[in-house]
PAMISE-159569 format. One record per residue: residue number from 1; z, y, x of N, C-alpha, C in turn. Coordinates in steps of 0.001 Angstrom, whole numbers, plus 500000, padded with zeros to 6 digits. Layout:
PAMISE-159569
- NUM|Z|Y|X|Z|Y|X|Z|Y|X
...
END
This chain:
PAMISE-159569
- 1|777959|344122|866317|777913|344930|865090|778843|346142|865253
- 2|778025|347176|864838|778882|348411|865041|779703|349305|863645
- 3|780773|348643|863730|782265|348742|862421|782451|350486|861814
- 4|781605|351170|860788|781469|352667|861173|782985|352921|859708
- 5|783794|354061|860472|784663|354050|859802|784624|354685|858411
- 6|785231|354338|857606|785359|354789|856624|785166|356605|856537
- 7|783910|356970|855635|783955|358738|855692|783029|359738|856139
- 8|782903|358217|857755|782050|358770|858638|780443|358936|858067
- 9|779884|359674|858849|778713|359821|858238|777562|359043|859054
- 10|776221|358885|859367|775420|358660|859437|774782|360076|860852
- 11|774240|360053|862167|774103|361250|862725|772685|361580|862394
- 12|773146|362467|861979|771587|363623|861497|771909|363690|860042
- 13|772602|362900|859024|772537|362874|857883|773007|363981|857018
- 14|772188|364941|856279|772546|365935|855195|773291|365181|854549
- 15|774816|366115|854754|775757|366208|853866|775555|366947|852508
- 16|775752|366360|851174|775560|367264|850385|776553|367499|849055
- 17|776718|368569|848647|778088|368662|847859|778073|367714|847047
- 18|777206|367017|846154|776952|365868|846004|777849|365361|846366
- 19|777638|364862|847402|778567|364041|848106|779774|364422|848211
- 20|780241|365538|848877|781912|365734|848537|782309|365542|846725
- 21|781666|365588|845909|782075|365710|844740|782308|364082|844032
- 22|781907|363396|844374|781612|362069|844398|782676|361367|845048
- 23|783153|362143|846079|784028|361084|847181|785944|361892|846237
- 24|785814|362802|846312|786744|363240|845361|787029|363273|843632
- 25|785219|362666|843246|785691|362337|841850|785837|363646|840840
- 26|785327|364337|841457|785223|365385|840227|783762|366211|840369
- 27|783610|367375|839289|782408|367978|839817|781800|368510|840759
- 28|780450|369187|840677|779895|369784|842183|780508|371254|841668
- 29|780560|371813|840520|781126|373435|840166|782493|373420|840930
- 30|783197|372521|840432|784803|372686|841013|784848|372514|842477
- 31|784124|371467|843000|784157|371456|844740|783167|373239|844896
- 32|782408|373558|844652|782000|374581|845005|782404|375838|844630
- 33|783547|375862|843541|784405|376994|843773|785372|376657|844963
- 34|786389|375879|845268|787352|375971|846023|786412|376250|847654
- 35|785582|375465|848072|784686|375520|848992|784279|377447|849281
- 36|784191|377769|848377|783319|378908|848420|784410|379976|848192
- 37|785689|379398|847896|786496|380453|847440|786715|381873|846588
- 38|785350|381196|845341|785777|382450|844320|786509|382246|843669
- 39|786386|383086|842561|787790|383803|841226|788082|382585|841054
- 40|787196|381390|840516|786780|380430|839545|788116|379510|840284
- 41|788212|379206|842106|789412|378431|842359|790578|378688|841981
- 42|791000|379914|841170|792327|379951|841271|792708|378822|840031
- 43|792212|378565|839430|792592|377871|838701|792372|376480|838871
- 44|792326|375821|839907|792356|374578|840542|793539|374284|841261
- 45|794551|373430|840671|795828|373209|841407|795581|372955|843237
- 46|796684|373595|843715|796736|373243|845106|796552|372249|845278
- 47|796963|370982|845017|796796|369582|845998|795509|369381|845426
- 48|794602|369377|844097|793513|369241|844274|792376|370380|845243
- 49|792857|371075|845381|791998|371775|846820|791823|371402|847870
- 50|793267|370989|848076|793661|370353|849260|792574|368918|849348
- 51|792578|368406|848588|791674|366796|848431|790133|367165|848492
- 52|789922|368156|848201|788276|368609|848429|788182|368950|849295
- 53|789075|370121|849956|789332|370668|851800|789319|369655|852624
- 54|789829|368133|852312|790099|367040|853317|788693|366749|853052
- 55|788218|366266|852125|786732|365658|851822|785736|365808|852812
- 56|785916|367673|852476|784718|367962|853261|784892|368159|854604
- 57|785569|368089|855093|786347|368027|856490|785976|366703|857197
- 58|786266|365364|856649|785808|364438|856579|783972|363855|857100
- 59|783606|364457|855579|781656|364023|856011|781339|365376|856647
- 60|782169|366434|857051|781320|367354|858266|780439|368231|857184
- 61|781246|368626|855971|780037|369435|855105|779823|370545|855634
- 62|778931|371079|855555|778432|372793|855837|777282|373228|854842
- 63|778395|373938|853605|777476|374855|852504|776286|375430|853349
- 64|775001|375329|852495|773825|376321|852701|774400|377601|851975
- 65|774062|378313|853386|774306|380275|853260|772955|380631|851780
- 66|772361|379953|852085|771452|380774|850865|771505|379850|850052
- 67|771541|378756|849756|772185|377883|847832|773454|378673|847809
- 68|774206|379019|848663|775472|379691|848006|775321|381128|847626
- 69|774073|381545|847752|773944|382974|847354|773142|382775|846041
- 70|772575|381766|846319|771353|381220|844902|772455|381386|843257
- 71|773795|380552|843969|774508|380194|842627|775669|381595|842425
- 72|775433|382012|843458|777108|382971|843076|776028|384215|843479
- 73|774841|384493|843272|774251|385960|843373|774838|386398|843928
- 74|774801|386697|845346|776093|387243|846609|775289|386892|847947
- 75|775276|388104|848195|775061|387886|849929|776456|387731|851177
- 76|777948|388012|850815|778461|388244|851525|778041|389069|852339
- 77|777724|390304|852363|777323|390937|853430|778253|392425|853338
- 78|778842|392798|854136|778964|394331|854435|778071|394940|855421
- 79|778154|396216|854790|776943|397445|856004|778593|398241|856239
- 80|777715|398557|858019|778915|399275|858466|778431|399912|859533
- 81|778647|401349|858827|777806|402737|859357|778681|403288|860459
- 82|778436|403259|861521|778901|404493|862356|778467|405205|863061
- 83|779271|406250|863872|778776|407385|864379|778145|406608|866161
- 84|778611|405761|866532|777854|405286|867776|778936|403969|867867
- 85|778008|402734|868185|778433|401806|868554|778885|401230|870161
- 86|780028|400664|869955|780741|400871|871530|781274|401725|872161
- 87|781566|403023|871734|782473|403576|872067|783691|403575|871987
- 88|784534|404470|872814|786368|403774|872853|787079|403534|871521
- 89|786589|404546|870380|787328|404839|868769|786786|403919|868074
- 90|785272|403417|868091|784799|402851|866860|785093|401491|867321
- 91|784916|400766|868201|784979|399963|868847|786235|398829|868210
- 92|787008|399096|868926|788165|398291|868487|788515|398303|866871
- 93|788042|399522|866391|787795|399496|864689|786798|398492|864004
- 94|785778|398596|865098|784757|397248|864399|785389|395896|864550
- 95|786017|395913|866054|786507|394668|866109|787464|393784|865093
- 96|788475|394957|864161|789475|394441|863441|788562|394003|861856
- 97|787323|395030|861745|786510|394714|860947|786607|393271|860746
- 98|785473|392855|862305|785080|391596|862461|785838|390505|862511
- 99|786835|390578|862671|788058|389921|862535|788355|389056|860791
- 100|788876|390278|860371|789217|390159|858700|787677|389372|858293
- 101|786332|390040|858322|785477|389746|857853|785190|387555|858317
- 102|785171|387611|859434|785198|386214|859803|785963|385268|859434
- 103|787033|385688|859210|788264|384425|858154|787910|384432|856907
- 104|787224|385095|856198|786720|385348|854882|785019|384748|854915
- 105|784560|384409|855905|783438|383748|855682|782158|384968|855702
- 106|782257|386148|855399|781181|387249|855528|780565|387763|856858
- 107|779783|388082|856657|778563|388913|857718|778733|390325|857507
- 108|778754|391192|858592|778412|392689|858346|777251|392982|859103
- 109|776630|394165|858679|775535|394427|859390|776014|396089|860227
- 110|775716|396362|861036|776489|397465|861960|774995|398506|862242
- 111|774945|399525|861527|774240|400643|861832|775025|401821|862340
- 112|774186|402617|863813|774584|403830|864615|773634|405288|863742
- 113|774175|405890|863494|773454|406934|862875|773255|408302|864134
- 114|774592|408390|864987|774239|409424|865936|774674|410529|865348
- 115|774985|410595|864458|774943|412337|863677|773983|412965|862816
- 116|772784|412221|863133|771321|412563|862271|771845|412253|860973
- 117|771488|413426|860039|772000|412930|858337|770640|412092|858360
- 118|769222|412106|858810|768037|411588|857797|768557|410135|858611
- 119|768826|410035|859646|769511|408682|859943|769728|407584|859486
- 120|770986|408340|859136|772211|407709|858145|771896|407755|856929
- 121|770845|408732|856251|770223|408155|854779|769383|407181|855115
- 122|768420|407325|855717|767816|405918|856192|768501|404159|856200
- 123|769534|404933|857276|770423|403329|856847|771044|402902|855833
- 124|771747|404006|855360|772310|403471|853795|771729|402721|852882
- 125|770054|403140|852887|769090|402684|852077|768924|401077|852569
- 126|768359|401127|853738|768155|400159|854420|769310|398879|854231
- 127|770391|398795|854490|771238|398077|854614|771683|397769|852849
- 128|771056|398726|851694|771212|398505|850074|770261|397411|850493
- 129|768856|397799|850573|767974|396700|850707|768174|395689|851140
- 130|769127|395210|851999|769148|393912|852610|770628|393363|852128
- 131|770763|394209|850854|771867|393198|850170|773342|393394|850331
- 132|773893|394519|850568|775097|394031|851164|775842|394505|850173
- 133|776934|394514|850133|778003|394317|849083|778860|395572|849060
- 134|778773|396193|850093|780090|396955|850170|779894|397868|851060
- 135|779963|399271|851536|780052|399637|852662|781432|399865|853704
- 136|781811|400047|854775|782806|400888|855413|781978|402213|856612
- 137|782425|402663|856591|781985|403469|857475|783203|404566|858590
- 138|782733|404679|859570|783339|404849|860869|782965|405677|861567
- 139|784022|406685|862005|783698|408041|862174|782923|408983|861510
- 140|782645|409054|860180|780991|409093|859579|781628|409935|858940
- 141|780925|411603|858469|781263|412357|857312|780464|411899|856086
- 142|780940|411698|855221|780225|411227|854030|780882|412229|853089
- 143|779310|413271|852153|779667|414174|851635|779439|413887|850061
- 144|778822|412233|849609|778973|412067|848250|778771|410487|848216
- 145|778964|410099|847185|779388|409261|847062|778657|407798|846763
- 146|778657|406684|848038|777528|406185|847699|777945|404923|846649
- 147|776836|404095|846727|776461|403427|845633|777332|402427|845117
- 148|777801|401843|846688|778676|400519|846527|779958|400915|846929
- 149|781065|400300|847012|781974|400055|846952|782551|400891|848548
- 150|783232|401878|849141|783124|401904|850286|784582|402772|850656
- 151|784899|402542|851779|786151|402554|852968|785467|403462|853915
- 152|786351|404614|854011|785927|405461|854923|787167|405425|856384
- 153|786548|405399|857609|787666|405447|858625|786687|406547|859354
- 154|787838|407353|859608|788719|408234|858570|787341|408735|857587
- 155|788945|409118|856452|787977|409840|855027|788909|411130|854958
- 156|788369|412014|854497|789366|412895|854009|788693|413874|853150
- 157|788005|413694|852453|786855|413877|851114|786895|412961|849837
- 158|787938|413815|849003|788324|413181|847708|787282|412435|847067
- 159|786164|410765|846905|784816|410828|846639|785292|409775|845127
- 160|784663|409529|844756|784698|408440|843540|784042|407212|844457
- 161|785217|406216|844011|784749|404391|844665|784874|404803|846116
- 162|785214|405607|846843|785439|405497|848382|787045|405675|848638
- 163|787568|404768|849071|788632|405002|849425|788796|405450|851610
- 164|789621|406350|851669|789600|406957|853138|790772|406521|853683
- 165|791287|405889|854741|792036|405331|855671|791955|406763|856886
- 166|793244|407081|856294|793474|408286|857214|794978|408210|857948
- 167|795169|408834|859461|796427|408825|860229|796871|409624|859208
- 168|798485|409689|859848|799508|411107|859129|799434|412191|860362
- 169|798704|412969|860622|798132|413643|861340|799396|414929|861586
- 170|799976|415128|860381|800966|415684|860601|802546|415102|861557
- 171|802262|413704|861269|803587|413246|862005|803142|412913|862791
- 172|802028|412775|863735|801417|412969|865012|801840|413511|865540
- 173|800979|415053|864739|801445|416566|865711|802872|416628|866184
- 174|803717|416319|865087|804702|416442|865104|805457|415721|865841
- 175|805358|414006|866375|805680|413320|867641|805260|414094|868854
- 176|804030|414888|868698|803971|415221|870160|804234|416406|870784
- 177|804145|417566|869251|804801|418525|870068|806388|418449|870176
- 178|807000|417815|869259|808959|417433|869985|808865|416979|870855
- 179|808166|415738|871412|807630|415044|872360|807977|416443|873723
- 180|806982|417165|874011|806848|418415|874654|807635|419490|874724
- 181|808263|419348|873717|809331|420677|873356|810993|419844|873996
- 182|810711|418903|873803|812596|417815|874746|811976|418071|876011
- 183|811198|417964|876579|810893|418326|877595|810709|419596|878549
- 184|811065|420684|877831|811271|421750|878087|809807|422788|878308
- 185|808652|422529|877548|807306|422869|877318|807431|423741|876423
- 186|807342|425208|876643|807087|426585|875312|805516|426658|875926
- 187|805155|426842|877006|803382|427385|877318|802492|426164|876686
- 188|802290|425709|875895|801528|424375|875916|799333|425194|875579
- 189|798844|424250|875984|797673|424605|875498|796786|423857|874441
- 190|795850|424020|873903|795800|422921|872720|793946|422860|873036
- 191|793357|421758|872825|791970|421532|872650|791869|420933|871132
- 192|791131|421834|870799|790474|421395|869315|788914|420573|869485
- 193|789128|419534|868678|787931|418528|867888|786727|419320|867475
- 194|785806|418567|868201|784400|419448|867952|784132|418872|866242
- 195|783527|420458|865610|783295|420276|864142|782527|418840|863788
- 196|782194|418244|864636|780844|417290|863847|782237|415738|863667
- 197|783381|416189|864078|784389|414647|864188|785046|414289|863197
- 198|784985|413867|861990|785443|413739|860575|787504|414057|860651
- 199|787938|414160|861672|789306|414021|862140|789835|415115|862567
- 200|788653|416279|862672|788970|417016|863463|789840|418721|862607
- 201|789061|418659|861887|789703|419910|860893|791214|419642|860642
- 202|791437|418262|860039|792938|417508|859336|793690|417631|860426
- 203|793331|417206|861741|794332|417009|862493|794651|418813|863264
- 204|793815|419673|863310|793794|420722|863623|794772|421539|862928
- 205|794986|421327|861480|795251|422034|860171|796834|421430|860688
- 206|797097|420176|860668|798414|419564|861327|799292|420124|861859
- 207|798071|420088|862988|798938|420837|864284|799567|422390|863992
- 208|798837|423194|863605|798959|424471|863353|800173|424783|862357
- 209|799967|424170|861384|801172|424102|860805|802931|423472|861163
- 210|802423|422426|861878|803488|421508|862771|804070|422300|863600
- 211|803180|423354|864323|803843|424160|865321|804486|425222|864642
- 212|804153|425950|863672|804698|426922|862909|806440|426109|862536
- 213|806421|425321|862021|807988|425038|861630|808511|424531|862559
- 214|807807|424223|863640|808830|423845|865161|809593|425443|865879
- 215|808493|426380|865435|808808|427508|866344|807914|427535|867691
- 216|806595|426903|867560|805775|426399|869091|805002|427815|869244
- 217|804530|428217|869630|803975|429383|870011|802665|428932|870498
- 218|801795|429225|869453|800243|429242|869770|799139|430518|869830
- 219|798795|430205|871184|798004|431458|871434|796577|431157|871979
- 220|795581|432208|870877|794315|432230|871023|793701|431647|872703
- 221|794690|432741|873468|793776|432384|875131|794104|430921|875375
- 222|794837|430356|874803|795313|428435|875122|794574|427638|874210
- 223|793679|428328|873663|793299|427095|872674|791529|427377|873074
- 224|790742|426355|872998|789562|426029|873352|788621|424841|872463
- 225|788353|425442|872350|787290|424592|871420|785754|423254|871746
- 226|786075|422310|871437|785468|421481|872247|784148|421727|871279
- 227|782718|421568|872438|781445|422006|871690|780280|420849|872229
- 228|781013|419364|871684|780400|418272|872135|780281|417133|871540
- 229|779472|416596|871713|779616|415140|870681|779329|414121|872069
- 230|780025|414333|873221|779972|413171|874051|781359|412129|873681
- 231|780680|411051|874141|781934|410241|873742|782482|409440|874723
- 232|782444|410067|876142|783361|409794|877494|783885|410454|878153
- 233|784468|410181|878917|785754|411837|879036|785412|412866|880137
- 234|784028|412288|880135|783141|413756|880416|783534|415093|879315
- 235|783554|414301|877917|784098|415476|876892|785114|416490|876885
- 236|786272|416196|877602|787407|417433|877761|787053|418159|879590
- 237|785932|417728|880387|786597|418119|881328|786077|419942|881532
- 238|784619|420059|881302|784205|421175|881429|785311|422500|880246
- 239|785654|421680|879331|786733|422571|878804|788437|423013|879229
- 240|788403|422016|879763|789531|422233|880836|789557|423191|881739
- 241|788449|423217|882005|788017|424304|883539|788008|425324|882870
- 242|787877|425715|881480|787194|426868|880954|788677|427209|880674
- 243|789712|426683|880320|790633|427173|880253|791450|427371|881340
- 244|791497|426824|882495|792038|427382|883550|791280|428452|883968
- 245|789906|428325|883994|789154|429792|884480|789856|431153|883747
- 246|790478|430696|882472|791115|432123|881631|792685|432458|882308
- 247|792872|431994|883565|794054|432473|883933|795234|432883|883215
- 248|795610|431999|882089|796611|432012|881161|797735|431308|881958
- 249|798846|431225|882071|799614|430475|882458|800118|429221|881137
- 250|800200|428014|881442|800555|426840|880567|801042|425890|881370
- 251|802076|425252|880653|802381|424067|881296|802598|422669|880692
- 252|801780|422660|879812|801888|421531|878799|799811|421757|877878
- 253|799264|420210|878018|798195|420641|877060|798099|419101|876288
- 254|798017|419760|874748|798143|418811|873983|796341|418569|873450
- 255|795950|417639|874085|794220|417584|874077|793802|416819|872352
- 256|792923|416959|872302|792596|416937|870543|792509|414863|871157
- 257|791667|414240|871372|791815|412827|871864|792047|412316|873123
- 258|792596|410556|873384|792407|410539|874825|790998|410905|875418
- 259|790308|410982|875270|788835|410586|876474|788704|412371|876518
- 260|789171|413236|875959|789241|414663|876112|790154|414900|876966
- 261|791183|414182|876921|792568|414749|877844|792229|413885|879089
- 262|791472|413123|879128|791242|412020|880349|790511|413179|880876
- 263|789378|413527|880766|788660|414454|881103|789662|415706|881619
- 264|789837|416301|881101|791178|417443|881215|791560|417231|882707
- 265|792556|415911|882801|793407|415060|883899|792462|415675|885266
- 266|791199|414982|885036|790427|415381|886016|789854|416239|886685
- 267|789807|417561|885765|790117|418590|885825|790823|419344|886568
- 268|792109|419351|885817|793209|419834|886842|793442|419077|888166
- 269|792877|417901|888451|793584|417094|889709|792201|417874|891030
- 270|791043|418537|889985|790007|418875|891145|790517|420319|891069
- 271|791412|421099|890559|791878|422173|890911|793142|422586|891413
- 272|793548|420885|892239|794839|421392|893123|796052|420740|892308
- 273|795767|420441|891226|797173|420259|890383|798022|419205|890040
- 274|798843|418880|890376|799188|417134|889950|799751|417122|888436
- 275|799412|416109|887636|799835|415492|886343|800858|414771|886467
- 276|801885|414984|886122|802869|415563|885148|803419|416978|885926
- 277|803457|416909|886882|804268|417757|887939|804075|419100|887649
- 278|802392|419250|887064|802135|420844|887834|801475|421439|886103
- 279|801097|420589|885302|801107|420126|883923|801381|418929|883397
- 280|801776|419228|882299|801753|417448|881026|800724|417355|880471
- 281|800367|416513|880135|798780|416235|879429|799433|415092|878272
- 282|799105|415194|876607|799447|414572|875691|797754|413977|874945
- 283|797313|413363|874728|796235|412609|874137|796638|412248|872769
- 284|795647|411651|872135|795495|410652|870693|794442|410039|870669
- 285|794811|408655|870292|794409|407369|869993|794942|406412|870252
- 286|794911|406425|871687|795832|404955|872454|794532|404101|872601
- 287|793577|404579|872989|792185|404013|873068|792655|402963|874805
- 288|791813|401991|874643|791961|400984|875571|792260|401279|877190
- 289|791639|402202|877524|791423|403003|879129|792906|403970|879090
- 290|793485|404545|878149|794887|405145|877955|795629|404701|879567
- 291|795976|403274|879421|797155|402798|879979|796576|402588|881378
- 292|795289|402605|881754|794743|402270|883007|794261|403764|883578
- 293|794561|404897|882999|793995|405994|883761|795324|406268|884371
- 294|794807|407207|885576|795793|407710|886689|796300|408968|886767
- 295|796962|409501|885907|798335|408729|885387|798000|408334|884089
- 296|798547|407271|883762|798701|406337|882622|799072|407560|881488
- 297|798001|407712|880683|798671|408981|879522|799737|408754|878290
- 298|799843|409510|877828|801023|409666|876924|800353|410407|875763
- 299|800356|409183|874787|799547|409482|873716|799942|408943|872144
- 300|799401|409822|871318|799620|409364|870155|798482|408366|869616
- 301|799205|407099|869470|798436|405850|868948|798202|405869|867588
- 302|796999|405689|867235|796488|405412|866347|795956|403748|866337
- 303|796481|403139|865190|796309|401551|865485|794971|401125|864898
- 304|794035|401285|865922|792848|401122|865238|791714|399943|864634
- 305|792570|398884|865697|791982|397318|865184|792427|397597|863695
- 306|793943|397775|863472|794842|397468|862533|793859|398159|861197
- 307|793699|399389|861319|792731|400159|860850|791625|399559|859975
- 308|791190|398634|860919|789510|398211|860858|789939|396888|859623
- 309|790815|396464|860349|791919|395299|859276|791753|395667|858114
- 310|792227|396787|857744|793091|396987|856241|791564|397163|855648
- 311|790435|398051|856537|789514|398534|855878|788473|397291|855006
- 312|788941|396651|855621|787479|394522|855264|788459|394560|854208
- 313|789887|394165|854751|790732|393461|853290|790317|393905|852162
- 314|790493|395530|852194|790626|396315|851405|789234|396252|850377
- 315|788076|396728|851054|786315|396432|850220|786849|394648|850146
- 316|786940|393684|850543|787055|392572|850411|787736|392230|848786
- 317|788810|392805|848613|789706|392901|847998|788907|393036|846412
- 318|787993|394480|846854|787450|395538|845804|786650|394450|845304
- 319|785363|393674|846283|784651|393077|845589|784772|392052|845219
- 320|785688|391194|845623|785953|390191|845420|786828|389796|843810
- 321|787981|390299|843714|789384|390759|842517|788668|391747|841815
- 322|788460|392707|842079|788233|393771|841159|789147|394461|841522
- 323|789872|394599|842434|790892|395482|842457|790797|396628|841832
- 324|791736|397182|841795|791586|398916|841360|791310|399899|842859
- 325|790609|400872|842451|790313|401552|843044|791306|402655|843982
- 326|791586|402378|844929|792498|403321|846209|792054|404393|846472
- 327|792327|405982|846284|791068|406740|846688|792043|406887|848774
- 328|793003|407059|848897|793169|406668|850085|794471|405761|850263
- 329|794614|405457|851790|795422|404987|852377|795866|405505|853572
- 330|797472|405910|853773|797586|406436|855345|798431|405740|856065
- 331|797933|405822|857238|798665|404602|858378|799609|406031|858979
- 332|800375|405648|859563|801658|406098|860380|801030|405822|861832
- 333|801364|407361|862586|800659|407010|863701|802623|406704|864653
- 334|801965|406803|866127|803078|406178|866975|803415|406990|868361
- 335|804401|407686|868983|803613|407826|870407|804270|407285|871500
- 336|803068|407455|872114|803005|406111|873255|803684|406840|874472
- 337|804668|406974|874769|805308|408060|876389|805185|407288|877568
- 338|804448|407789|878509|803424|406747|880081|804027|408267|881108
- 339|803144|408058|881909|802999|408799|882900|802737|410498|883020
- 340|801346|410594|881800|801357|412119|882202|801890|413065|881693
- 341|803587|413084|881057|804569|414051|880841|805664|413935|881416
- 342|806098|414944|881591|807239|414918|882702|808242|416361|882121
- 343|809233|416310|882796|810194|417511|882190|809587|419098|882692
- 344|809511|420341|882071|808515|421505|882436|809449|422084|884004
- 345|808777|422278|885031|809016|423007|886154|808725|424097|886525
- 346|808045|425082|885289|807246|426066|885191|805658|426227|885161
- 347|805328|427691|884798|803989|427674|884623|802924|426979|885747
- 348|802115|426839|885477|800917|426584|886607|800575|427432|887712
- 349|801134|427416|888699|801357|427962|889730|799708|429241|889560
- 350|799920|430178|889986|798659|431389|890043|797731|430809|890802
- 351|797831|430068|891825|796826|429733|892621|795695|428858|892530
- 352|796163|428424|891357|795661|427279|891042|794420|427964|889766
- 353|794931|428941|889175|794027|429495|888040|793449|430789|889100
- 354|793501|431360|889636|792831|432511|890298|792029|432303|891312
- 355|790533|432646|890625|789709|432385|891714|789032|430838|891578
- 356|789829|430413|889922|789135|429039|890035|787731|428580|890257
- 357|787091|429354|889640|785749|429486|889147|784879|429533|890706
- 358|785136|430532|892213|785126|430643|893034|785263|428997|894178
- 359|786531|428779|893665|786638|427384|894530|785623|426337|893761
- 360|785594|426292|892553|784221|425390|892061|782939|425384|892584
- 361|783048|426913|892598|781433|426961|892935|780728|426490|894482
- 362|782182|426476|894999|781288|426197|896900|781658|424540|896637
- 363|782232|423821|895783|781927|422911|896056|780465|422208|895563
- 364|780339|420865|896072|779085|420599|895736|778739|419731|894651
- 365|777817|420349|893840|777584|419616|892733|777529|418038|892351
- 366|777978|417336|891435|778268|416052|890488|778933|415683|889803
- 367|778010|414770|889098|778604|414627|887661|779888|413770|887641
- 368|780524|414050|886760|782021|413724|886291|782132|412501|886661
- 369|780396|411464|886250|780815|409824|886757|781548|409594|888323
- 370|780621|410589|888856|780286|410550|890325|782282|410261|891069
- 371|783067|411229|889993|784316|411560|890689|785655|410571|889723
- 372|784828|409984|888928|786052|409308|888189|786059|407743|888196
- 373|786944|407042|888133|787210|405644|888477|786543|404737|887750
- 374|785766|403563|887585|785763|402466|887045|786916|401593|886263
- 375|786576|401469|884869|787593|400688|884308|787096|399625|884132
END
């Protein structure tokens, strides 16, 4: 005879709240608030939670996803729009998403829009239709205000019901050009954020001003404008060249992100030049590949899991409590000092900018993959 212990269940046997409610002696409403963790548990003393938490722990319960949407009208669902999935920025932002969202029991649904507005109206719609609760959205300009509840990374568009999770873009700038300036850097060069990057105006506006009360000296021929929506560090390099082709002398370039200044790096190292030695190269993000490129860059971190964190809590928060409405939140950025700054030894030697364009051209053509490392 086989002695089955007390609790145990039966194999194959539907568990049913029923049943936890029965074995604890009170109702199926009260086991299915604490279970389900709405408003309705707070008012269930701790140790009786605790005795329903053991219960169902016990017979192996597992709520049905759709009876629990039947009774609490709720999909748990977030939509979460971004500008391309898997890349170095959004990436680790989804991840902190997915994170917060998974201890809380919810699903998100993850749409790439690309930049296309009919896109991204498309999905907005799409992802209303299939229920979801809340939006966040990532890298994404959003110019009004949508329906549900929504977290912009980054926002910086005053909207009604969207709250924007934005760096201090100013105390960025400001880590990196002191950063550059202890180091004995007056020539620095600057790459600006192509218009389509929700980050890119704020942090531009930063800088410009940041340098004005430092005393930094910014000049038209050093500054270059990135005219790309690639998102590998193919993106800074052809602009790099374009600024050494202008035979400016610099010895410091403060690149608008890492995967721009990675690009950059590569750049100058195919025109003779060593990093830190012959320039400094400064980045932003602290994106994952940062600490593994050669030289290891020196960058302003932006904490972007952390980011993705606050952004779930936060809609979590909204739909769940009722919270009040945040129109933003700003994180404090950090910088990260590695390898590619070094103390200034002077401008960029002439040889290196004259005639650049000349030494490019006899070499032989390929693409950026062709010459840069595997991470």
């Amino acid at each position: 005879m086989t002695i089955r212990k007390k609790g145990s269940k039966k194999k194959g046997h539907f568990v049913t709240l029923q049943m936890v409610a029965d074995r604890v002696g009170l109702t199926k409403g009260t086991c299915s608030a604490v279970l389900n963790k709405s408003a309705a548990s707070r008012s269930v003393p701790p140790h009786t939670q605790e005795r329903i938490l053991a219960a169902a722990r016990e017979l192996d319960y597992r709520p049905s996803f759709h009876a629990r949407n039947l009774a609490t009208k709720r999909t748990y669902t977030i939509g979460v729009v971004t500008q391309e999935i898997g890349d170095f920025y959004s990436s680790p932002i989804i991840s902190g998403i997915e994170q917060y969202l998974r201890q809380r029991g919810y699903f998100f649904l993850t749409v790439a829009h690309r930049h296309d507005p009919k896109l991204l109206d498309n999905y907005s719609h799409l992802l209303l239709d299939r229920g979801v609760e809340g939006f966040i959205t990532v890298d994404t300009t959003i110019d009004r205000p949508l329906p549900l509840p929504t977290i912009a990374i980054p926002g910086h568009r005053r909207l009604k019901d969207v709250t924007n999770i934005v760096l201090d873009h100013r105390m960025g700038a400001r880590l990196a050009l002191r950063h550059l300036m202890e180091l004995g850097h007056t020539e620095i060069a600057f790459m600006k954020g192509s218009n389509i990057s929700p980050d890119s105006a704020d942090r531009w506006n930063s800088i410009c001003e940041v340098a004005g009360e430092l005393g930094v000296r910014m000049m038209a021929s050093l500054e270059v404008q990135i005219e790309s929506d690639d998102a590998t560090p193919q993106l800074g390099y052809p602009f790099a060249k374009e600024l050494l082709a202008r035979a400016q002398p610099f010895t410091a370039l403060f690149a608008y992100n890492d995967i721009s200044a990675i690009g950059a790096i590569r750049a100058f190292q195919e025109a003779g030049l060593q990093v830190p030695t012959d320039v400094s190269v400064v980045g932003f993000d602290d994106i994952r590949i940062a600490t593994h490129n050669n030289p290891r860059l020196t960058t302003v971190r932006q904490p972007l899991q952390k980011m993705g964190e606050i952004a779930a809590r936060t809609l979590v928060e909204r739909i769940e409590g009722g919270a009040d409405w945040v129109p933003k939140i700003m994180i404090k950025p950090e910088l990260i000092v590695r390898d590619s700054t070094a103390q200034c030894r002077g401008s960029i030697p002439s040889h290196a900018t004259d005639g650049f364009e000349r030494r490019l051209a006899r070499r032989p053509a390929k693409d950026y993959a062709d010459t840069s490392r595997s991470f």
